[in-house]
C-alpha atoms as one frame of an Amber mdcrd trajectory, in Angstrom:
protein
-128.645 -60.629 213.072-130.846 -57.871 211.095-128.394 -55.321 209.322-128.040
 -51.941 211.475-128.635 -48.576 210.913-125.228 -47.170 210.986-123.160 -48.013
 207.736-119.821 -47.794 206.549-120.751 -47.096 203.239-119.352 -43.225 202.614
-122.320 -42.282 199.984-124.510 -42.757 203.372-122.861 -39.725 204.802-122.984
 -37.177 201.619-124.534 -33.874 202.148-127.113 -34.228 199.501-128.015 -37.880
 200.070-131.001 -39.650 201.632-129.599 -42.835 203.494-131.102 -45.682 204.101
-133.093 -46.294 207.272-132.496 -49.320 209.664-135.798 -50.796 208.215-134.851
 -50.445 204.519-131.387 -51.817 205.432-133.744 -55.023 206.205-135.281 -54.397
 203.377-131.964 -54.929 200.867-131.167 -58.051 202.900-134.580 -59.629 201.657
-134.125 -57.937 197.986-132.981 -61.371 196.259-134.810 -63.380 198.365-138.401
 -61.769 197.149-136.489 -61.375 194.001-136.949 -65.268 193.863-140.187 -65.467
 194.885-141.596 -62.968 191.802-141.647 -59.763 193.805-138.898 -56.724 192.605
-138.298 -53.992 195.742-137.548 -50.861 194.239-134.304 -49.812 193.083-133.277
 -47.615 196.461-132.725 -51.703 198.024-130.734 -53.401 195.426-127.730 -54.416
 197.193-125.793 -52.671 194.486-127.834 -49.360 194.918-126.102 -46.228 194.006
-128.018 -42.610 194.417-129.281 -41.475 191.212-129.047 -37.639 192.060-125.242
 -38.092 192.518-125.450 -37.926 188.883-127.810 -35.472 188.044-128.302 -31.772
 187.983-132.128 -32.523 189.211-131.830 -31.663 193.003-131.752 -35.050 195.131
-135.908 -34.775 196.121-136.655 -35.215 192.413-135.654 -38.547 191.827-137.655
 -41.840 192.081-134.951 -43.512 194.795-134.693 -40.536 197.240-137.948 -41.227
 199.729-136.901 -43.491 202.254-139.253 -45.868 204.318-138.906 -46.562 208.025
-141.240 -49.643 208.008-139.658 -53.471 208.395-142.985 -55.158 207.741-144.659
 -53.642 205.320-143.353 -52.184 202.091-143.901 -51.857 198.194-143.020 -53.678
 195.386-143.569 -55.399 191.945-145.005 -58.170 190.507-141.992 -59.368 187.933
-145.084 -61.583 185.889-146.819 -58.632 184.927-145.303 -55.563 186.180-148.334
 -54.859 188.618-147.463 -52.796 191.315-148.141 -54.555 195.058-147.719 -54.060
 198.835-145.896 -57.132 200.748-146.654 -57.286 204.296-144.722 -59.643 206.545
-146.977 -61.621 209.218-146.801 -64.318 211.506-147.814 -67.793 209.660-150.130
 -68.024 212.849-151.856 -64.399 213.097-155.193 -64.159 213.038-154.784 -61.360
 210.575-153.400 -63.755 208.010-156.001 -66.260 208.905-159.024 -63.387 208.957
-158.001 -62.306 205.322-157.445 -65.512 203.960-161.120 -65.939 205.060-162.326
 -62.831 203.796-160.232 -62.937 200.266-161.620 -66.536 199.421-162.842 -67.002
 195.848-166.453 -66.821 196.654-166.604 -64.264 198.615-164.159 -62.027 196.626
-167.380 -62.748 193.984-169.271 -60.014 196.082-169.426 -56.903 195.218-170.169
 -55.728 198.586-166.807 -57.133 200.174-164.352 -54.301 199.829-161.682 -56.226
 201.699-158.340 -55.741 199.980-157.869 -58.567 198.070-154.825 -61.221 198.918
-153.339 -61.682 195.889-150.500 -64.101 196.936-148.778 -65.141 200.025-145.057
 -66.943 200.293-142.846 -68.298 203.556-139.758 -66.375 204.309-136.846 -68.401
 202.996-134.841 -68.003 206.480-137.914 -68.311 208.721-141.024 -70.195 207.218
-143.322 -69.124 210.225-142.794 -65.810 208.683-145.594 -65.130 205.846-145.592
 -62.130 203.116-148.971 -61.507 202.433-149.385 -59.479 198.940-151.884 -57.004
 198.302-152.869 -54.304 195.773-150.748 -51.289 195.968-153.645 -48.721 197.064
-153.373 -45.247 198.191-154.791 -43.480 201.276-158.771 -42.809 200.954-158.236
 -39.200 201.085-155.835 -37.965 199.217-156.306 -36.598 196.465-159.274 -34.393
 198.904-163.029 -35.458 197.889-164.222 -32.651 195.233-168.169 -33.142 194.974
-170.936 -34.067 197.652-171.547 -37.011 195.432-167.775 -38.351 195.759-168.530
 -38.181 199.478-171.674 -40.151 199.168-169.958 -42.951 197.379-167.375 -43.319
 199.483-169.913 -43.520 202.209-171.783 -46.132 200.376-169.009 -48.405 199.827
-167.980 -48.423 203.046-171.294 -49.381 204.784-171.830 -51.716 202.180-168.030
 -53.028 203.220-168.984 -53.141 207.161-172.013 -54.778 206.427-170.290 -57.826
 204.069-167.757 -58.152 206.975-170.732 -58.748 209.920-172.430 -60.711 207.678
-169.485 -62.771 207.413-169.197 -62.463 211.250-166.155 -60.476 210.819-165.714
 -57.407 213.141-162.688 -54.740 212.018-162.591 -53.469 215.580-160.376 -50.527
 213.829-161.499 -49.295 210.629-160.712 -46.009 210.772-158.364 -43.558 209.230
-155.304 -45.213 208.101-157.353 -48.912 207.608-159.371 -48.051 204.705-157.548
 -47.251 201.546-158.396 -46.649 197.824-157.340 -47.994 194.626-156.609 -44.903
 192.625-154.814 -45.940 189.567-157.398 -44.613 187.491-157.252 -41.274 188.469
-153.076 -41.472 187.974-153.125 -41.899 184.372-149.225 -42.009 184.434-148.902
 -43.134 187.723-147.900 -42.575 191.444-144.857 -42.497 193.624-145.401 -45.207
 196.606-143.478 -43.823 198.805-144.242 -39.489 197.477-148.025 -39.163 196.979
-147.815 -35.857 195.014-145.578 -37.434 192.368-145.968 -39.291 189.440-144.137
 -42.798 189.480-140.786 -41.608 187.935-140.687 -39.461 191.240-139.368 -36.036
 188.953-142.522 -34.793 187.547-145.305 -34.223 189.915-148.797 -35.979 189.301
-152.163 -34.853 188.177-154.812 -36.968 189.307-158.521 -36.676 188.435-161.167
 -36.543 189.810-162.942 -39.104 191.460-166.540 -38.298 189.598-164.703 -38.400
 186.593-163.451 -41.521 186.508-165.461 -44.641 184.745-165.785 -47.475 186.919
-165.506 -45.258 189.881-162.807 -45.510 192.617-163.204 -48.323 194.986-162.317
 -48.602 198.603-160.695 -51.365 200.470-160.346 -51.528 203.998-156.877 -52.986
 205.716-155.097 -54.260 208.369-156.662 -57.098 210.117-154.542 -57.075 213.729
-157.262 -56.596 215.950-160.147 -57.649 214.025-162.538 -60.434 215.787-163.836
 -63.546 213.497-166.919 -65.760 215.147-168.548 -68.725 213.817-172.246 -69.312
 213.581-172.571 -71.157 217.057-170.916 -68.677 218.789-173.752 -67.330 221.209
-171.575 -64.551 222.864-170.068 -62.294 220.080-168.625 -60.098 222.819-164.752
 -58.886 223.299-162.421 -56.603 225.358-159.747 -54.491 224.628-158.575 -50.651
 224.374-156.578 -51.303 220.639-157.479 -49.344 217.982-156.925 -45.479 216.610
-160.550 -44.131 217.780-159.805 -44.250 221.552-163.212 -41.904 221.784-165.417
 -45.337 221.201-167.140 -44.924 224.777-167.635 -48.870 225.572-164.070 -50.075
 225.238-163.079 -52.173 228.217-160.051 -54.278 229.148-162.819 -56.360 231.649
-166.402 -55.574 230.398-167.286 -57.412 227.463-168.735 -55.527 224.650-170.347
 -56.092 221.285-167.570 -55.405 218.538-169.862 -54.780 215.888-171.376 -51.751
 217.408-167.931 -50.427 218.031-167.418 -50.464 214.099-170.302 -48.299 213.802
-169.380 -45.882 216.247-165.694 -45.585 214.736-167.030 -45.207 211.229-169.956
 -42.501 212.174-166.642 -41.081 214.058-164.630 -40.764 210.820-167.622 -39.436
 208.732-167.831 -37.109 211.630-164.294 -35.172 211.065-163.737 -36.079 207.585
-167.285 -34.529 206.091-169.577 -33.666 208.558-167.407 -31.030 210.633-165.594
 -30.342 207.309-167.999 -29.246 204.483-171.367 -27.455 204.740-173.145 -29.397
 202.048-173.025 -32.364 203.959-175.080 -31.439 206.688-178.284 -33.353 205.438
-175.782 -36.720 206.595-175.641 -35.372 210.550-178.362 -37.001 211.244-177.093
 -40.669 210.337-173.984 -39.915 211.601-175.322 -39.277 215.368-177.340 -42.401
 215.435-173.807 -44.408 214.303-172.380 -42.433 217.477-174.910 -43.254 219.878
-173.050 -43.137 223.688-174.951 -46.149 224.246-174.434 -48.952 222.194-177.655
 -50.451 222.849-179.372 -47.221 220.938-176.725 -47.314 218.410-178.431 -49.063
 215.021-176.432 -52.115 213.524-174.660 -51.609 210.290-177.445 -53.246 208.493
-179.997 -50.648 209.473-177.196 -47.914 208.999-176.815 -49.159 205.306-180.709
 -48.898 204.867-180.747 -45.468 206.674-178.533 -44.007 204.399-179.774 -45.224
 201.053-183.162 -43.672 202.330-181.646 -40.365 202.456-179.718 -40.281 199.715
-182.647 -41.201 197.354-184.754 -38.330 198.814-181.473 -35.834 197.209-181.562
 -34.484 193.621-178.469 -35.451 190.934-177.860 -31.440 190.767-177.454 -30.990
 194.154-175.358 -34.412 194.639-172.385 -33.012 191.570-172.111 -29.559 193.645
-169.147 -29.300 194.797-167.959 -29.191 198.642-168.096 -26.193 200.499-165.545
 -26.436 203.168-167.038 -24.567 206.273-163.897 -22.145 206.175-164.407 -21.041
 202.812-165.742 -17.360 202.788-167.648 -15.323 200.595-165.450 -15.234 197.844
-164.544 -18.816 197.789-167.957 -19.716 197.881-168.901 -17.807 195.021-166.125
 -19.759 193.027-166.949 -22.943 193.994-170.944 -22.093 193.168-169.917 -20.866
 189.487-167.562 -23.643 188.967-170.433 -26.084 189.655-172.747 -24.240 187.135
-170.318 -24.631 184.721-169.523 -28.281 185.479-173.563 -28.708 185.368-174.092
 -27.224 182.402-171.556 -29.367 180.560-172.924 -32.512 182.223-176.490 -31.070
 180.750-174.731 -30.990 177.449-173.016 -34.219 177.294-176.404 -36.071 178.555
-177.581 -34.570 175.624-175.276 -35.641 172.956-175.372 -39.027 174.490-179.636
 -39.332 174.391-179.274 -37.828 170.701-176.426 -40.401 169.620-178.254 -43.425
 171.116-181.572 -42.310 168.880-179.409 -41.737 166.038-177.973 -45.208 166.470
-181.396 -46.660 167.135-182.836 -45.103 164.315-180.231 -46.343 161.713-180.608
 -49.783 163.132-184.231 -49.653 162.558-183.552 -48.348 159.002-181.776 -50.991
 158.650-183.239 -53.776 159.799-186.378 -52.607 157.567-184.101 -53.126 154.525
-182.835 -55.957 155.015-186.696 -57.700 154.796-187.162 -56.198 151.970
């Protein structure tokens, strides 16, 4: 029997404390059991677990063990070997979610740089019930928070995620429901002293809150993953009808789903990301607007006029080559900012430009500098 809500224990029941849910009640029952298996729950689940705050002057909010977590299946954790920071998720041995990301996270294809499927680190069998699998994954953050900052962030985000869509159809892979909560971000690089799983705005002692970068600032840039393979379709090569039904899935405004008429799960991808880029850019900032057009032809009513993420992919490199670098560092203008703001975020932009300007120039002088002195001495040395 899975451990209950309700609890005798009386620090459950003081004023100032933050009880454990029925879910993370679970979770302590499985703490030495992942324990075993190289994975470390945080503290909040140690069966010995005592609230932090009841010892501090800090109020109870401010402390790394006060956010609870109502999930049973999913939650975070840490690799004891090295300390790196994972999510577990619990699936059935027989899922075709385990089965699609095995597929998707094998060693070849986790070789190109196009799949932006979150990789599968490791997987184990539930001591108690071995048709039980934990499936471990990067700990990643949600795509949009921190906001996006400059029209170029937007565009690479963009590009990643086409370039995602199209590895998964060309690995006959359909997502059926990549939209807002299935596509995530690995952000450690803009945390440079870390983030709270479970409280985004702090850093990962959970006291101090965190100040990430931004995206264009960080070298490699930010990558995207997508998640969550429940509903997602897998075909092989001989399969002439790549059709399914089905009403699953968070965009319930993708016109063609049917729990009788077959239709092309592919195209529905489309739709639901041209959907997303939609109310996340398009109907958000103004200095996105030169993207409507793409994003109407991914929403197509009729999914025989919709294009297929291939041609979407090549769409949208066309029209991002036909932009200038100045205008793709401006920042985002959301389309409630008024005057004033507007003005701000224009100047800020001319300032950020004008460093950029400054810093391409100490670079190009550097590199001759460097050049030259290798000539020099090259020269030298013949003689």
């Amino acid at each position: 029997m899975e451990p209950t809500a309700s609890s005798s224990d009386p620090k459950d029941s003081l004023a100032n404390a933050s009880p454990l849910t029925g879910e993370e009640l679970v979770w302590r029952s499985r703490y030495g059991m992942l324990e075993s298996h190289g994975y470390r729950l945080r503290q909040r689940y140690k069966p010995d677990w005592t609230p932090s705050w009841l010892k501090s002057k800090r109020p109870a909010p401010l402390h790394e063990d006060y956010p609870a977590h109502w999930n049973s299946e999913v939650i975070d954790a840490v690799r004891i070997a090295d300390e790196r920071r994972v999510f577990l998720k619990r699936v059935a041995d027989d899922s075709s979610e385990l089965r699609i990301h095995r597929f998707l996270s094998e060693k070849e294809r986790l070789k190109d740089p196009w799949n932006h499927t979150a990789p599968l680190l490791d997987e184990f069998p539930e001591d108690d019930d071995p048709t039980m699998i934990y499936m471990v994954m990067p700990l990643l953050r949600p795509y949009d928070v921190p906001e996006f900052f400059s029209v170029e962030e937007v565009v690479d985000f963009m590009r990643q995620i086409l370039e995602g869509i199209v590895f998964m159809h060309r690995s006959m892979v359909a997502h059926r429901d990549c939209s807002d909560l299935n596509i995530m971000m690995d952000a450690d690089a803009m945390y440079p002293k870390g983030f709270h799983p479970k409280s985004g705005i702090m850093d990962s002692t959970g006291h101090r809150f965190a100040h990430p970068k931004h995206r264009r600032d960080i070298v490699p840039r930010v990558r995207y993953y997508f998640i969550d393979f429940g509903i997602s379709s897998m075909f092989r090569p001989e399969d002439k009808e790549r059709k399914v039904i089905g009403l699953e899935g968070q965009d319930t405004a993708v016109p063609e789903l049917s729990l009788s008429r077959p239709y092309d799960p592919f195209l529905v991808d489309v739709f639901i990301l041209g959907n997303l880029f939609k109310k996340m850019f398009i109907d958000k900032y103004d200095n996105v607007e030169f993207l409507r057009f793409l994003v109407e032809d991914m929403m197509q009513p009729s999914p025989l006029a919709r294009c297929n993420s291939e041609e979407i992919l090549k769409y949208f490199n066309d029209i991002i080559a036909r932009q200038s670098p100045r205008f793709l560092r401006w920042r985002l203008k959301k389309k409630t900012y008024g005057r004033a703001e507007r003005f701000f975020v224009d100047v800020d932009s001319i300032s950020h430009e004008g460093v950029f300007l400054v810093k391409r120039v100490i670079s190009s002088s550097t590199s001759s500098v460097v050049h030259f002195l290798q000539k020099r001495l090259r020269l030298d040395r013949k003689r």
